[in-house]
N, C-alpha and C positions, 0 to 999 in steps of 0.2 A: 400433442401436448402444447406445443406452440402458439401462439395468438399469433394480432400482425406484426411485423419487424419494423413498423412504421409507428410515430407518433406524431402528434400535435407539436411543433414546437413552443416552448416554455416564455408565457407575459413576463417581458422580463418586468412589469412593476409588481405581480406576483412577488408577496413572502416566502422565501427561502430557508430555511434553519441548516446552515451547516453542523454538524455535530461533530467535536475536534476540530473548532475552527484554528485553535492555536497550533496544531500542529504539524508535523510535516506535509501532510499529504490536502488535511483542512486547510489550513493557508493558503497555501496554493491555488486552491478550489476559492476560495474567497479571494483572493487577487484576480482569477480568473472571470469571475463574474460580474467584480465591479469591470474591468476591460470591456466586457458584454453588453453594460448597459443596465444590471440587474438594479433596483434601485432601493429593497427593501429586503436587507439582509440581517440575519439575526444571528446571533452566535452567546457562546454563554462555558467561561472558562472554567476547566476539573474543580478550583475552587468557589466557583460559584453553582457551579450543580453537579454533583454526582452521577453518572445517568448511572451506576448501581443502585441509586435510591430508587425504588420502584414511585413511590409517591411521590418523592420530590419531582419525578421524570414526568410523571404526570400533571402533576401541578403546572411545570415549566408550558408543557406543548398544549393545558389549559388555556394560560394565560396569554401564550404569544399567538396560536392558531397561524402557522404556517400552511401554506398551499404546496409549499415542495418541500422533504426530506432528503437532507444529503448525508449516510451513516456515513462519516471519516474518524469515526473517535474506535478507539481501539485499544488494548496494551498492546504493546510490538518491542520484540526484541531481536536478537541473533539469535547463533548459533549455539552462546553460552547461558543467556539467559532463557531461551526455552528449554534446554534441559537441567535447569535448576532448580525453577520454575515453574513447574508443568500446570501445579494446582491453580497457580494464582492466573497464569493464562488462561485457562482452561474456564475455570470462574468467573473471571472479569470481564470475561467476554462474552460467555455467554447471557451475565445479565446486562450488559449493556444492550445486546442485539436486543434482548426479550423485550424491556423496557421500554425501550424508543420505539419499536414496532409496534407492540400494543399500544401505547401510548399514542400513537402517531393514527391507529389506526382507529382509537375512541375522536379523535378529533377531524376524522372524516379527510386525510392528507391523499391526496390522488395523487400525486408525484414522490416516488422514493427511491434514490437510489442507494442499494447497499454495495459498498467495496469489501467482495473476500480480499485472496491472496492465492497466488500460481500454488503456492502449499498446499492445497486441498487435492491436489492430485495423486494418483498415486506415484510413488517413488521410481516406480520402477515403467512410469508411462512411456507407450510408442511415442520418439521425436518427429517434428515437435509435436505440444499435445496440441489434440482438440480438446473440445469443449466437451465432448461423449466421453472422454477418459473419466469424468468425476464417477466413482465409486464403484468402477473396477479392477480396483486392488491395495494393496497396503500400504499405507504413509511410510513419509521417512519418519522413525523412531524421534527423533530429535526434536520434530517439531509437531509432533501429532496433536497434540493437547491445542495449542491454535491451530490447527489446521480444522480437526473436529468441531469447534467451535466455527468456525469459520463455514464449512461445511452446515451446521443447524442455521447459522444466517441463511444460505441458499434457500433449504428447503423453507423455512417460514416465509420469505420473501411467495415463494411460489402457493403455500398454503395461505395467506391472504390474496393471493391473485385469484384463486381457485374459492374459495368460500365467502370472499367479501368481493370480488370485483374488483381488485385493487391494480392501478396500473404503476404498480413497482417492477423493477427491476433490481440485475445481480452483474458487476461486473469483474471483471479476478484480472486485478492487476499484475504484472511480473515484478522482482526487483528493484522499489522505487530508490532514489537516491535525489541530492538536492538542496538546493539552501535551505535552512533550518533544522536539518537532518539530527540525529543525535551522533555523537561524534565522542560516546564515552569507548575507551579499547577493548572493555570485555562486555559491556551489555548490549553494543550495537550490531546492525550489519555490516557487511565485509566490508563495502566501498570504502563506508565513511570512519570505520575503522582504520583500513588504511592509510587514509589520507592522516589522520589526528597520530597515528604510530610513526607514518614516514616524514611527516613534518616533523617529531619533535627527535626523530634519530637524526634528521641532517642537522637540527639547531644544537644538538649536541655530539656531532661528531661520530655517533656510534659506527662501529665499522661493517656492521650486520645486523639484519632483525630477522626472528622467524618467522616463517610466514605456517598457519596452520596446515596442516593435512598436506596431501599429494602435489598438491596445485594443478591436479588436472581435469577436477569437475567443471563443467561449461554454467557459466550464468549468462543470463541475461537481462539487464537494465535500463529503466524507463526513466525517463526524467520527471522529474515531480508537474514542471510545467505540460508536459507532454499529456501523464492522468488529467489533468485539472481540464485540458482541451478535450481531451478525450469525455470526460463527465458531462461536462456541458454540453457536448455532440451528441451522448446516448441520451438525452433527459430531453434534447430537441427532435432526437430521430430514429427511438429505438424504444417497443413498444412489445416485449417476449417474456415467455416464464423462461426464458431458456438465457442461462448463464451466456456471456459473452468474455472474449478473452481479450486483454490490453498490455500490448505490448510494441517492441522495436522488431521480431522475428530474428533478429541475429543474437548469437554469444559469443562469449571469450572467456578461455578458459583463464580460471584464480589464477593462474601463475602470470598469464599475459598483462590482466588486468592489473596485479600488484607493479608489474615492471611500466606500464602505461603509465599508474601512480605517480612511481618513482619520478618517471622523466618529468613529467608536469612541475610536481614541488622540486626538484632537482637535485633529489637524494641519488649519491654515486656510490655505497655501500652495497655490500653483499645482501640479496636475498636466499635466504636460506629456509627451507622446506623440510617441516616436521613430520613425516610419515604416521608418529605415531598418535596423531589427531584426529579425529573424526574429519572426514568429506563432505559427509552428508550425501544429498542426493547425486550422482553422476552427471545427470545432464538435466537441467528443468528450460527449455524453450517453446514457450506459447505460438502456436498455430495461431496467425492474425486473421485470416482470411476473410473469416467472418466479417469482419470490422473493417477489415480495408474493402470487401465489397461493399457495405455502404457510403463509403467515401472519404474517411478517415485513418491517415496514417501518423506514424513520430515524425518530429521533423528533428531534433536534434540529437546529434550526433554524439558517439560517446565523449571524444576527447574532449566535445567543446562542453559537454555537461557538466566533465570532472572540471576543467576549469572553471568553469562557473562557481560549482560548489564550491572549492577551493580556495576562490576569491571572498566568497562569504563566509568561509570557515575563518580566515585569515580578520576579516575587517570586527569577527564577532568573539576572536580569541578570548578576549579579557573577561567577559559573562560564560565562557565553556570553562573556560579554567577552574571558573567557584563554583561550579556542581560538581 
C-alpha cells in the first residue's frame, strides 16, 4: 500500500497556503517556514474565508494556486468541549477537510500535508501506539466525533494518492502545546488549562484547585515548535500513503504534569484530584520510530516548553482576559 518514504525536497520559492495560519499549530508552521527560507507564503484568516464554504474554498485556492497545501485549520477543543460538542466537531471538520482537498485537488496542488490527531486511535491501543493501531478498535467516547473526522482526513488524503496521483501526505501529531495556545479553563486542553487555572489560584491566594479525573492517565506533549520542524521535514523527506506518527515518545502522568505546572508559575496550594471526572483515555503515547528512523526527532524538553508557554501566556495576558 505504501509508495516511497522518500521525497523531493520542497522549492522553498514554491507557494505555500497554510491553512489555520493564525492558529496555534498554523503559526508555528508559518514562523517555521519563513526561518526556512520559504519565500511565498499565503495564509487567509476564519474571517476572511470560511473553508466550510465549499465555493468560497474554491474560489480562494482558484485564485491564489498554491504549489504546497499545509491542512492546520481545524476546530479543536478539550476534554469538555468535545463532549458538548460533538455535532459541531464532528461537522466542522469534516467540511473543512472536504473542501480544501477537493479544492486543492481541482487546482492541480502536488504537495499536501494534512495533520490528524493521536485521537484517532483506538482508546484502548497497545503502548505506545504504532501507526497499524488506526482502526483496530474503539475510540475514546469523549472525543470520537473529532477523532472520526479526523480519521475521514486519513483516508481522503490516501483516496487522492490512489485515484489522482497525488503526493499528499497524513501526519498524527500527539498533544500539542505552546505560544498561542488557547488558554480558556473549560474549552481548552489540559496543559494550557492548567497553566491559565494555576496562575490565576497563586494571583489570588486560593488554597487548592481541583484537578479533573484520577490524575493517573499518561499524556504525552509536543511542542508546537517541534510539529512546525517536524512539518517542514515530512514535506522535504517523506513521500507514503501511510500515516506517520509525531511525537516526544515520553509521557507523564496529569497528576505529575499539573505539579511540574505548579512549580513553574510558583503556585504552593493544594492539588486536589476529582475522581468523579472523566480520564479519558489511560495512556495515549506515540510510537516515533518511524520518524526518528528518518532522521527527525523533538528537541525540546517539556519543562523548558511549559516555560516557554508560560512566558507568552504571561506577556499576552491582557488580550486572553477579553475573550
Amino acid at each position: 500500500m505504501a509508495t516511497n518514504a522518500t521525497s523531493q525536497p520542497l522549492d522553498r520559492s514554491a507557494r505555500v497556503y497554510v491553512a489555520g495560519h493564525r492558529g496555534l499549530v498554523g503559526g508555528a508552521i508559518w514562523r517555521r517556514l519563513e526561518a526556512e527560507g520559504f519565500t511565498d507564503l499565503v495564509g487567509a484568516s476564519s474571517a476572511e474565508l470560511d473553508l466550510r464554504d465549499r465555493r468560497a474554498t474554491f474560489d480562494f485556492l482558484g485564485s491564489v494556486r498554491p504549489k504546497v497545501v499545509i491542512d492546520a485549520a481545524a476546530r479543536v477543543g478539550g476534554i469538555v468541549a468535545n463532549s458538548r460538542f460533538p455535532a459541531d466537531f464532528l461537522s466542522d471538520n469534516l467540511q473543512i477537510q472536504v473542501n480544501l482537498m477537493d479544492a486543492a485537488n481541482s487546482v492541480d496542488v502536488d504537495r499536501l500535508l494534512f495533520l490528524g490527531s493521536s485521537c484517532i486511535y483506538p482508546k484502548l491501543a497497545a503502548q505506545p501506539i504504532t501507526e497499524a493501531s488506526l482502526l483496530t478498535g474503539v475510540l475514546e467516547p469523549t472525543n470520537e466525533a473529532y477523532a472520526i473526522a479526523k480519521i475521514a482526513g486519513v483516508l481522503q488524503v490516501q483516496a487522492f494518492r490512489r485515484q489522482f496521483g497525488r503526493r499528499w501526505i497524513s501526519a498524527m501529531p500527539t498533544n500539542l502545546y505552546g505560544p498561542g495556545d488557547n488558554f480558556h479553563p473549560e474549552h481548552s486542553h489540559v496543559l494550557p488549562a492548567l497553566i491559565r487555572r494555576l496562575h490565576d489560584a497563586k494571583e489570588a491566594g486560593t488554597p487548592e484547585i481541583v484537578i479533573w479525573g484520577s490524575g493517573e492517565p499518561l499524556r504525552e506533549f509536543l511542542h508546537v515548535n517541534d510539529l512546525a520542524a517536524a512539518s517542514v521535514f515530512l514535506l522535504d523527506n517523506y513521500d507514503s500513503d501511510e500515516i506517520i506518527n509525531v511525537g516526544v515518545g515520553r509521557d507523564i502522568p496529569i497528576r505529575e504534569l499539573a505539579e511540574l505546572v505548579a512549580g513553574i508559575i510558583g503556585y504552593t496550594g493544594r492539588l486536589v484530584q476529582d475522581p468523579s471526572k472523566p480520564d479519558g483515555t489511560p495512556r495515549k503515547l506515540l510510537d516515533v520510530s518511524r520518524l526518528e528512523g528518518l532522521g527527525w526527532s523533538a528537541e525540546t524538553r517539556l519543562d523548558e516548553g511549559i516555560r516557554d508557554t508560560y512566558d507568552w501566556y504571561l506577556r499576552h495576558l491582557d488580550s486572553l482576559r477579553a475573550k
